[in-house]
Structures are given as C-alpha cells and as structure tokens.
N, C-alpha and C positions, 0 to 999 in steps of 0.2 A: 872833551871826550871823557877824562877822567872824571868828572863830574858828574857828566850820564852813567856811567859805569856801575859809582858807587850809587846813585838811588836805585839804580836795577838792581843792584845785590840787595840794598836793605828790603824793596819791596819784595823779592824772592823770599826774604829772611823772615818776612812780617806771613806772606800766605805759608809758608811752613810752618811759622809757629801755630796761626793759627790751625792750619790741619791738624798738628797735633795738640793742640787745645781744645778743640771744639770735639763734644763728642752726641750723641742723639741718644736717647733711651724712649725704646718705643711704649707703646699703651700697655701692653701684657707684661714688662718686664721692669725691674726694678735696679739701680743702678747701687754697687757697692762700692764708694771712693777710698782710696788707699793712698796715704801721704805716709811716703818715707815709712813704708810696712805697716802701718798701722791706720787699723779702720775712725775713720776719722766721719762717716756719713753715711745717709741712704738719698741717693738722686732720685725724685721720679719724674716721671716718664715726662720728655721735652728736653728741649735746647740746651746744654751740661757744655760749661768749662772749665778746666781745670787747667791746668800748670805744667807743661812739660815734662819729662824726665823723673818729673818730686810725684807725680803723681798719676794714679793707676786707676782705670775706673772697671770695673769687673759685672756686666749685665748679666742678672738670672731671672729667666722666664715663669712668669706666676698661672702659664694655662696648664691647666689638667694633660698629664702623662700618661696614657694607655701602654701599661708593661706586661706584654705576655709572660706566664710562668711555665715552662717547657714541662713536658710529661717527668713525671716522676713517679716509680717503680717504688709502689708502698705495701708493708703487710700490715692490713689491718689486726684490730684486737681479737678475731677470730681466725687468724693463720691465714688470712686469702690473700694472695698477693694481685694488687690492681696497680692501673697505672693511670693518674689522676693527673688531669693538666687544668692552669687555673688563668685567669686575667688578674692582672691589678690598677687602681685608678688613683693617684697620687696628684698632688699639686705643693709646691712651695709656699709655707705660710711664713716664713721668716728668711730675709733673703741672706739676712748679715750670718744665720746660722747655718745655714746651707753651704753658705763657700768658705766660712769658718772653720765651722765644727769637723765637716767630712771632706774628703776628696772628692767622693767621686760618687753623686746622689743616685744616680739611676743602677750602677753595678752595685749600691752596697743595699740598696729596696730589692734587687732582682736577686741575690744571695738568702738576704733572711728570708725573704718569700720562700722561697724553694724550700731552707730548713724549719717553718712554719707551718707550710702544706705537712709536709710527709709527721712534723709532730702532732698534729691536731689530727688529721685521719689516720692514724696511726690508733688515735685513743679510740674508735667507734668501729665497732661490727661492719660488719657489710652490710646487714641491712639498715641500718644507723646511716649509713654514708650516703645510700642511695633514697634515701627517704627525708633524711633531714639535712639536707643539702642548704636550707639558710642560715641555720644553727651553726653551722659548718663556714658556713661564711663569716656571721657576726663574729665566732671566734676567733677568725684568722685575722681579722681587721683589728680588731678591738689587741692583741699580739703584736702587730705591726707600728697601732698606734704608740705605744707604751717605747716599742724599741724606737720610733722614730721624730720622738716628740726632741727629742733631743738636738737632730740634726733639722730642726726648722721644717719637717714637712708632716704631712696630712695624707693619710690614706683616706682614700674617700668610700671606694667600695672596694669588695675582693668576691669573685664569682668563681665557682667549678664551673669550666669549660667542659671535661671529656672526662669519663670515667670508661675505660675498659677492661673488661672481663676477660677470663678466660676461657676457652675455648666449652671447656669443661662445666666449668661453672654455668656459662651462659644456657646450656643442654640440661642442666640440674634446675635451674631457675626454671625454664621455662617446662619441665615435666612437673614442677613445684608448683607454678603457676595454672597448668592445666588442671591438676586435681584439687587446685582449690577452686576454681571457676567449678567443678561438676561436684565438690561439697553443695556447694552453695542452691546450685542447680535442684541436688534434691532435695534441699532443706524448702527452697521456694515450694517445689512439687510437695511435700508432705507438709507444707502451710496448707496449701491449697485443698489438701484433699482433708486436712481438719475443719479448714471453715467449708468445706462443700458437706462433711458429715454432719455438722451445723444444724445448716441449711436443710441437708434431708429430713432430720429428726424434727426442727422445726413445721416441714409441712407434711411429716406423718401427723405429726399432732393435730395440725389442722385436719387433715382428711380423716383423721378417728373421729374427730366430732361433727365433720358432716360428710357422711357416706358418699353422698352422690357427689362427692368431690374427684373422689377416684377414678369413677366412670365416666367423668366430662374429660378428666386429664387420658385417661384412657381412647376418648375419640379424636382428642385432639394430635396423639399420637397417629393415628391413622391417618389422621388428615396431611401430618406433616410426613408421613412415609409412602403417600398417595402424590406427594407432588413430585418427587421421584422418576413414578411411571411404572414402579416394578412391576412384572409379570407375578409373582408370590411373594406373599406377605406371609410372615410366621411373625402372631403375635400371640405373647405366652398370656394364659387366665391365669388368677390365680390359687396355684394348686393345692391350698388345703379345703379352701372353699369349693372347689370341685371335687373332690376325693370325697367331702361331708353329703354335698348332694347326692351322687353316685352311691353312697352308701343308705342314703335316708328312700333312693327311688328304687333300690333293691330290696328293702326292709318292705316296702308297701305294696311290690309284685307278690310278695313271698305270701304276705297277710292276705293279700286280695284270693289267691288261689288254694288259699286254706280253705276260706269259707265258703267255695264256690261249692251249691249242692249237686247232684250226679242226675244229666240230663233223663227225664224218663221217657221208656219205650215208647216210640210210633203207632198208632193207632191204624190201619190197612186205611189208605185216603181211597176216594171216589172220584172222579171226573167227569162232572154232568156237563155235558155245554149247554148252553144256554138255549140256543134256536134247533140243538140236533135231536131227532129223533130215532138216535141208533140206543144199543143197551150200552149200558152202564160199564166198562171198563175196572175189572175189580183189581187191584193190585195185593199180589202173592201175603200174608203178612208170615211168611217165611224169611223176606227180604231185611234185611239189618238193617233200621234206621240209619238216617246220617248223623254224626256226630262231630260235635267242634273239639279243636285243641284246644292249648292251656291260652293262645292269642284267639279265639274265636274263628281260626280257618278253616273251612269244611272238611272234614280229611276225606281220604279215599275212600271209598267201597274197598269190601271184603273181597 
C-alpha cells in the first residue's frame, strides 16, 4: 500500500507541475516570460513551458482597441464653447514595451486622448472645427503617436464622433446659413438675367438686320398665346412706329383738304322719262345744291 501511495503522490506532483508549466499563448497575443523579474523573452503564440515558481509568463493582445473619448467641454479659438467627443483605434506594436514601459495601456491612451482633443480644438475657430474635421484628426493621431511611441503602441486612427453646439449658436448658424443660401440665390438670378440680356441684344441685332424677323416672332407670339384659349388678347404694337404713322396719315388728310377746290353751284336738273309723255317737271333753282363734307358725306338740306 505504501508503495501505491507514493506513485499517487508523485503522479499528482507531475500533473501539477505540469499545469503550472504548461502555458498557451493564443494567435492575437504575444507572450512576455519573466524569470526571476526579469525579462528574459518574447513567446509566440502556441504551446509555452516554463518552470514553476522562477517564472512568469504575462500575455498582451496585438488586436486593434476601439477607445471611446467621452465629451469634452472645449472653448474654441473663437470663445465658443462646444462639446466634442472623439473614438480612438490603437493596437500594440511592442509587447515587451507595453507591460514594461507603462502600467496600464488602455487608462494612460484614454487620459492623453482626452488632454489632446480639448489641446488641438482648442487651437481652430469653430468654423475650423466643423469644417476641417480630418485635419483635426491627422493632428490628434500624429500627437498620440509621438506620446505613445514609447510605451510600444500604435494609434492607428482618431475620428470626432459628436460635436455639439449650443442652443444659441445653432439659431445664429442656421439664420447665417439662410442668408447665405438667398445671397447666392440672387447672385444666380442676376447671372441669369446678364446672360438673358445677352441673348436679347444678340437677337435685336439679328432682327435690325432682317425686319420681317420681328413680325414672324410677333405671329408666333400669338400663336403661342392662342393655345391658351383666351377670350382677349392684348398684344402691344410698337409704339413709336405707330405714333410715326399716325402722324404721317394726319400730315396727308390735312394736305389732301387744302387743296380740295370748292364744289360749284347746281345747275336747275330736268326729268324727262323716257316712255312719258307728261311736261317736263322743272325743279326750283332757288333750291341749294347738295353738298359734301370734308369725308365726302352728303350733308343735309338747308
């Protein structure tokens, strides 16, 4: 029995050691062996044994870190106060320096982040901030990189998440925003109505040089005011050309009726008929001819 005994203890002795010998380091992560305090290796990833007691194996994870940056209450270089929250995307590029250099990787990236954000938007306008928001990034990274080359890791990107305004501001923006949409507006409308004056001048020109140009654009006007259906059309002539005729066909009544000579007296007429054999019918020459007006209408008897 004591013989059974003791191989039962040593085999007990032997799967303990090895449990505590045997250790796994998986695909993503890198293993950092510590004999008697001091780094003495880097494991990768697979089947890892070490020695008991003497020695320490410490796994850090090489996948990408997604670290949110909580709001942070900044005044920009124009006195606006915003609150700006941001992401950051980190990975371990040196594992030995990672659990060397610092404590604690993810609180001491989530700290300068934070005094990062509020130094770099701090330096740009508000319109800066909301405008050049990659610029804004590049800087922040490129910041991080320099602080965290040291402790073995890799910012990879830095994004603004949330930029909020206030209440005030946002009301000032968007009446800012309104009048420059209806700048713009008229500036388009007074393009338009330069190249439409253009255009007119253009086809004055042509219809100076062929008259009946006017008068076909003039029927064609009617045509397209006829498809309508309207019961009245007012379509204007134009008025100097008329005013000139009007004047030239008053100028030629006036001439005409100068020179007209003054009808002369009536001679007493007779009325013979033909087949009658009654007398002669003599009319008064007391009687006042007839006489025409200044249009040729008979006027009245006396």
């Amino acid at each position: 029995m004591s013989g059974l005994s003791v191989l039962v203890v040593l085999l007990v002795l032997v799967l303990l050691g090895l449990a505590l010998s045997v250790r796994i380091v998986k695909q993503y992560e890198k293993g950092v062996l510590f004999r008697l305090g001091r780094v003495i290796g880097v494991r990768e990833p697979g089947l890892t044994l070490i020695v008991p007691v003497i020695d320490v194996l410490r796994r850090v994870s090489l996948r990408i870190v997604t670290m949110p940056i909580q709001s942070q209450g900044i005044i920009t270089r124009d006195n606006v106060s915003v609150d700006v929250s941001a992401v950051a995307y980190y990975r371990v590029a040196d594992a030995v320096k990672s659990v060397v250099a610092i404590e604690n990787v993810a609180a001491a990236i989530n700290q300068i982040a934070q005094t990062t954000l509020r130094k770099v938007v701090g330096q740009h306008t508000l319109d800066q901030t909301l405008a050049e928001t990659d610029r804004i990034n590049v800087d922040i990274r490129e910041i991080l990189d320099v602080a965290t080359e040291a402790w073995g890791v890799l910012v990879t990107v830095v994004e603004l998440k949330d930029i909020q305004l206030p209440d005030s501001m946002q009301r000032a923006m968007a009446r800012q925003a309104e009048a420059e949409r209806e700048k713009r507006a008229k500036i388009i409308a007074a393009e338009g109505e330069a190249l439409a004056a253009d255009q007119l001048g253009a086809a004055s020109d042509v219809m100076l040089a062929h008259p009946l140009a006017l008068q076909l654009r003039n029927l064609q006007s009617l045509v397209e005011i006829g498809v309508d259906k309207n019961t009245t059309v007012v379509f204007p002539a134009p008025l100097m050309s008329t005013i000139g005729e009007l004047g030239a066909f008053l100028a030629r009544e006036q001439a005409a009726a100068a020179t007209t000579p003054a009808a002369p007296a009536a001679r007493p007429a007779t009325v013979t008929p033909a087949t009658s054999t009654a007398p002669e019918v003599e009319i008064p020459a007391t009687e006042a001819p007839l006489s025409t007006d200044y249009k040729g209408t008979p006027a009245a008897r006396p």
